[in-house]
C-alpha positions as CSV (number, residue, x, y, z in Angstrom):
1,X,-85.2,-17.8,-21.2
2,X,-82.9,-20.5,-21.4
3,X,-79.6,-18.0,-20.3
4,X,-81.9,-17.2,-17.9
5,X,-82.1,-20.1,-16.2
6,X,-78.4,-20.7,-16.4
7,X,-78.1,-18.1,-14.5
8,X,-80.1,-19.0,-11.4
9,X,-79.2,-22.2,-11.2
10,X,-76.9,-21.5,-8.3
11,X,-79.5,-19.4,-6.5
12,X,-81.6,-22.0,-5.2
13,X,-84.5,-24.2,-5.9
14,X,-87.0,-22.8,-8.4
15,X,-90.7,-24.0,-8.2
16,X,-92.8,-23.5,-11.9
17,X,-96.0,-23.2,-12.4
18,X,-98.0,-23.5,-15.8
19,X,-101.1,-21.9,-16.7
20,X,-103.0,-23.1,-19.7
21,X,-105.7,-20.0,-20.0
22,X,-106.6,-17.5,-17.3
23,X,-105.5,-17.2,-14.3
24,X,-107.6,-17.9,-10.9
25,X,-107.7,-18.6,-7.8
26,X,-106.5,-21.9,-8.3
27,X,-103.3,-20.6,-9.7
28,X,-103.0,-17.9,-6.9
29,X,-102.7,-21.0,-4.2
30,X,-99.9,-23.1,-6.9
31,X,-97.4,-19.4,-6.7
32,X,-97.7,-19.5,-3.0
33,X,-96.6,-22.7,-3.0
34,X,-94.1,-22.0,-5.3
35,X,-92.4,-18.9,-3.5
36,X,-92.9,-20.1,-0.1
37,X,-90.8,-24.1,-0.7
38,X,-88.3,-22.5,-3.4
39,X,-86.3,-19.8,-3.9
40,X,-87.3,-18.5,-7.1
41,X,-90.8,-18.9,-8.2
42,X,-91.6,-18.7,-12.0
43,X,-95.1,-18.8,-14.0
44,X,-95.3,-19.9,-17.6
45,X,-98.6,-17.7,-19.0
46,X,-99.0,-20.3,-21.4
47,X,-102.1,-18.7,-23.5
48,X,-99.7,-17.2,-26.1
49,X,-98.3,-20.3,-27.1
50,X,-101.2,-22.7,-26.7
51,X,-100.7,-25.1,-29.9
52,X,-105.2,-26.2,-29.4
53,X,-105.8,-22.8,-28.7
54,X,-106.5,-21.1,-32.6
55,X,-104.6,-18.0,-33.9
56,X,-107.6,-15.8,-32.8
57,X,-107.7,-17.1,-29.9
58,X,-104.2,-16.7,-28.9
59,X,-104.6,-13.1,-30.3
60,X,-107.4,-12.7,-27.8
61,X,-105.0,-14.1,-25.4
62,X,-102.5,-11.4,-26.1
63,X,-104.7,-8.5,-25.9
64,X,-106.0,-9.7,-22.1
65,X,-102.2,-10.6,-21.5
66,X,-101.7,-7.0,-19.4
67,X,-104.5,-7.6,-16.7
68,X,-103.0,-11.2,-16.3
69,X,-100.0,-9.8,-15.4
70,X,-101.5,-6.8,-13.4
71,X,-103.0,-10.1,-11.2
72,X,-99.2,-11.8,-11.1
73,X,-97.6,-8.0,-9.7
74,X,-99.2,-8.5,-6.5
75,X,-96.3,-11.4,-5.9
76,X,-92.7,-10.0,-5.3
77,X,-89.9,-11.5,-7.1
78,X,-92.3,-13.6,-9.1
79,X,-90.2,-14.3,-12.9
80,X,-93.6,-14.6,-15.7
81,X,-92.9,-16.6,-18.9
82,X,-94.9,-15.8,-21.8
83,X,-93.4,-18.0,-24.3
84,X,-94.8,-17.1,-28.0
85,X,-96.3,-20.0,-30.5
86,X,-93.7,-19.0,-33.1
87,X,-90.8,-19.7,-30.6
88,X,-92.1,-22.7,-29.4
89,X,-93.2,-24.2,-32.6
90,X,-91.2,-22.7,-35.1
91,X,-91.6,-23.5,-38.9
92,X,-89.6,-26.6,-39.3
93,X,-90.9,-27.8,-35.8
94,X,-91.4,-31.6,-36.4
95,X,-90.8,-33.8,-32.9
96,X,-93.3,-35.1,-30.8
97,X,-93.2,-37.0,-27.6
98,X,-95.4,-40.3,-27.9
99,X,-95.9,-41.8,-24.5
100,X,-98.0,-44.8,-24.6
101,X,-99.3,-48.0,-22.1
102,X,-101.7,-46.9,-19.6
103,X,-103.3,-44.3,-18.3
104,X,-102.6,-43.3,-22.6
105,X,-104.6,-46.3,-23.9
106,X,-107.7,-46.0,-21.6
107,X,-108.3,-42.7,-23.6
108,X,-110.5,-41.6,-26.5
109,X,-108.0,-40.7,-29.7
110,X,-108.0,-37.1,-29.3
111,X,-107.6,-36.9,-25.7
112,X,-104.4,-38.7,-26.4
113,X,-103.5,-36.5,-29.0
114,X,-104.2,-33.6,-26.8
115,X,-102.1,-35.5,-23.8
116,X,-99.4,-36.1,-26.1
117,X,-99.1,-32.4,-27.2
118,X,-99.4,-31.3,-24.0
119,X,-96.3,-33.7,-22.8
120,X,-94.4,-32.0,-25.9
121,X,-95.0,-28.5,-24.6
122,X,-94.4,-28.8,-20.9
123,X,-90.9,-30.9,-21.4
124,X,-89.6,-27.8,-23.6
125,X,-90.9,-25.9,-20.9
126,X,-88.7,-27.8,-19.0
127,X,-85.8,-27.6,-20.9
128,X,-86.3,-23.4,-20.8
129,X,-87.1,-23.2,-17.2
130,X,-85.1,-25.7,-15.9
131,X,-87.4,-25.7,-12.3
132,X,-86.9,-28.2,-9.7
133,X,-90.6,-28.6,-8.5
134,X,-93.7,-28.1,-10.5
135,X,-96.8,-27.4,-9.4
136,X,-100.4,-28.5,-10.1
137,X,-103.7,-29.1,-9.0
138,X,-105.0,-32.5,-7.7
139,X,-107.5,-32.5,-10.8
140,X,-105.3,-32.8,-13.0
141,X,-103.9,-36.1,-11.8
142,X,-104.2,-38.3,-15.0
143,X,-102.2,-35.7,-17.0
144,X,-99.8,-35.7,-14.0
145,X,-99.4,-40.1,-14.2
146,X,-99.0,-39.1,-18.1
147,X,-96.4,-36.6,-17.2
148,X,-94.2,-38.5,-14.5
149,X,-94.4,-41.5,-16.9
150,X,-92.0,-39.1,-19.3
151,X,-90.1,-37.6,-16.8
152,X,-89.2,-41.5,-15.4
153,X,-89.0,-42.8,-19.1
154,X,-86.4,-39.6,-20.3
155,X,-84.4,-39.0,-16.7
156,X,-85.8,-35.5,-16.3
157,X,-84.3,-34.7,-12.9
158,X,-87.6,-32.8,-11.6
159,X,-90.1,-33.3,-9.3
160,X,-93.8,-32.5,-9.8
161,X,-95.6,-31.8,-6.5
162,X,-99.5,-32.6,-6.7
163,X,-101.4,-29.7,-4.3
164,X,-105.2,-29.9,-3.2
165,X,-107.7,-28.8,-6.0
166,X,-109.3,-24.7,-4.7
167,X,-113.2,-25.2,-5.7
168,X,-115.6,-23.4,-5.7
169,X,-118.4,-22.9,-3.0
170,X,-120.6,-25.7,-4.4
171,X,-117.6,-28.1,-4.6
172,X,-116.8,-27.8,-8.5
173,X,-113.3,-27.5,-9.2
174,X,-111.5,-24.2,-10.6
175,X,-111.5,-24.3,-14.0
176,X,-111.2,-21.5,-16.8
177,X,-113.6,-23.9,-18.9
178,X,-116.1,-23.1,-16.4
179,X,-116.5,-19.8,-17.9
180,X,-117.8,-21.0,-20.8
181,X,-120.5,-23.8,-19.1
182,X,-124.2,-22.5,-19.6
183,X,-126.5,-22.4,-16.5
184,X,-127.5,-26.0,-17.1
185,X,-124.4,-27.2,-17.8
186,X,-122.7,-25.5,-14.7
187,X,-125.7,-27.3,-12.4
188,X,-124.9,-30.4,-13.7
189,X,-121.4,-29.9,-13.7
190,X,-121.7,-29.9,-9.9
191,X,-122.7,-33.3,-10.1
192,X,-118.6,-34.6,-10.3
193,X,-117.8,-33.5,-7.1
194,X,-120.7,-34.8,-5.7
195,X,-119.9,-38.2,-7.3
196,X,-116.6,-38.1,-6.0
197,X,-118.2,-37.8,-2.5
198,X,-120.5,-40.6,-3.1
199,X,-117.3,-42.2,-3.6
200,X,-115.6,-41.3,-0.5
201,X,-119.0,-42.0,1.6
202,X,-118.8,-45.0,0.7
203,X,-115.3,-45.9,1.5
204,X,-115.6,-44.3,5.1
205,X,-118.3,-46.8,5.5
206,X,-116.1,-49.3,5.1
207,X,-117.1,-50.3,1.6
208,X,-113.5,-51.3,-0.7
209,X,-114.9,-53.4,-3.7
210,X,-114.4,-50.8,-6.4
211,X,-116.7,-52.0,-8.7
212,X,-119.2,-50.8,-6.3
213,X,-117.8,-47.7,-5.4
214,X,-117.9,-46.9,-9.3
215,X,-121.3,-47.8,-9.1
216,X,-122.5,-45.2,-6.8
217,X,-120.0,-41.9,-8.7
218,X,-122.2,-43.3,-12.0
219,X,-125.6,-42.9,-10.0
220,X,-124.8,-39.6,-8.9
221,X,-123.6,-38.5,-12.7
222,X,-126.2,-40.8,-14.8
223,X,-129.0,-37.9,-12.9
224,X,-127.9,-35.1,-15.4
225,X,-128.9,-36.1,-19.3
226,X,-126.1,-33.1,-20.5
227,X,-123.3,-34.9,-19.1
228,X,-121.4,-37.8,-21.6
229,X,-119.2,-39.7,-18.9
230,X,-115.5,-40.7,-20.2
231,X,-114.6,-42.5,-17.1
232,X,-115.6,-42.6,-13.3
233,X,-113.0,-44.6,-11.3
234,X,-110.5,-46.0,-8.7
235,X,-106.9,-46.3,-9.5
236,X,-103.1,-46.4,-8.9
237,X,-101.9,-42.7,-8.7
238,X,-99.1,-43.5,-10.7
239,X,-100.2,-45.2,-13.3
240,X,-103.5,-45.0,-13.4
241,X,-104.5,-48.7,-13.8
242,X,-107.5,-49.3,-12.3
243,X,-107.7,-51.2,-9.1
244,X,-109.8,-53.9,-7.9
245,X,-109.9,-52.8,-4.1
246,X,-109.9,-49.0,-2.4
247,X,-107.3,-49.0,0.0
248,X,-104.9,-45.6,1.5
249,X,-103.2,-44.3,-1.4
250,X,-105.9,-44.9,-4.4
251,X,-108.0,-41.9,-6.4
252,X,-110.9,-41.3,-7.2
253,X,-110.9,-39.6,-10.5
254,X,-113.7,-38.7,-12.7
255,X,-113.5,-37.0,-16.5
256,X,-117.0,-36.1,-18.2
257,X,-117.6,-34.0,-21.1
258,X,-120.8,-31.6,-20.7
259,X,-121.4,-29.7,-24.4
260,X,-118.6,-28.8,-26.3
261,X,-116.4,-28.7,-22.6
262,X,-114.3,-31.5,-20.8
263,X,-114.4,-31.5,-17.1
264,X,-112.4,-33.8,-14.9
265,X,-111.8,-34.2,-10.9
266,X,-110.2,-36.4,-8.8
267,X,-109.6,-36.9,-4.9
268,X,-106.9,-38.9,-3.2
269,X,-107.2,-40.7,0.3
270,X,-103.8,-40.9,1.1
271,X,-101.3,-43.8,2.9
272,X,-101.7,-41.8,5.9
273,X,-105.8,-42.2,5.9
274,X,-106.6,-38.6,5.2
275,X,-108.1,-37.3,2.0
276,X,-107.0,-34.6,-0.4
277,X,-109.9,-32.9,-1.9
């Protein structure tokens, strides 16, 4: 991959995106993106190569790894990654990146084990690819602060572009974990959105005391016994730090755990006044 990308670096802009398991709708609206701002558009199927996924699973991956791509062969001139664990993490594989300070500390220890992993991965990726833009979707935006924390702290000359979460018709945000949500679960799992809303409600009202705004996302969430809330509030995009007072350009964000599955959404009213859902 890496001669590759040597070789297109003089044929423009290249816009990446990742994708962690399987592909949906979500991803569909990230390659559009891609190809129509760049040049050349590339997707990292990352399934293979997943270092919490376990070896079954990542065989699993690799036997559904055709109709993923019969999905991607509706794009033209579309370049699909599928790096392999044993490339990525070969034997003797011993470096990882350890970002730390917030958003990092305001997590439980193995979400910042996972964020830290993650971090590892994507800035090979990086390396290999070599993209100018990556993509991803506004719910991810605490891994994003995590992410654009290394890329300021290491001088990684890339620019990650945050693009408006695709939900479903009850509000909940893609996800491939949703798959694996029961009936219940998935019901209450609705409930983040609808806390996010609260959220906003109260802001259009003219509320900006954030403690209060948190209030109200807890009340809509505290309804469903199945969900274990990690965090529910207002912050720096950035960084993450929470903020006192909701003015243009704060989050929402909200990260619960329902069962044995971690969910997490945020919205974003913007410097210009409008909100990104």
């Amino acid at each position: 991959m890496t001669e590759t990308a040597r070789g297109w670096l003089a044929g423009g802009s290249v816009g990446f995106v990742l994708v962690k398991g399987e592909l949906h709708e979500g991803h569909m609206r990230l390659i559009q993106e891609a190809q129509k701002a760049c040049e050349i558009g590339v997707v990292g199927l990352l399934g293979c190569c997943w270092p919490f996924a376990t070896i079954e699973q990542r065989a699993q991956y690799q036997r559904n790894l055709q109709g993923q791509l019969q999905i991607l062969s509706r794009y033209q001139q579309l370049v699909v990654f599928i790096p392999r664990f044993e490339e990525m993490y070969p034997v003797r594989f011993m470096t990882l990146l350890m970002p730390s300070g917030f958003p990092l500390d305001q997590l439980s220890e193995s979400e910042k084990a996972y964020n830290r992993s993650f971090c590892t991965l994507t800035v090979k990726l990086f390396h290999l690819v070599r993209p100018d833009v990556v993509y991803f979707g506004q719910k991810d935006a605490l891994q994003i602060a995590i992410l654009r924390q290394v890329i300021r702290d290491l001088n990684i000359d890339i620019h990650l572009r945050m693009m408006p979460t695709v939900r479903e018709s009850d509000g909940l945000a893609l996800s491939s974990r949703n798959q694996v949500l029961s009936e219940a679960e998935r019901q209450a799992a609705v409930s983040i959105y609808a806390a996010l809303q609260a959220g906003k409600a109260l802001i259009l009202y003219g509320e900006r005391h954030s403690s209060v705004i948190i209030q109200e996302m807890l009340k809509s969430l505290q309804k469903y016994a199945l969900i274990s809330i990690e965090h529910a509030g207002v912050y720096a995009p950035d960084t993450f730090l929470p903020v006192v007072e909701a003015l243009p350009g704060i989050v929402l964000s909200i990260a619960v755990n329902i069962g044995a599955v971690r969910l997490l959404d945020t919205i974003t009213w913007m410097e210009n006044g409008q909100w990104r859902m």
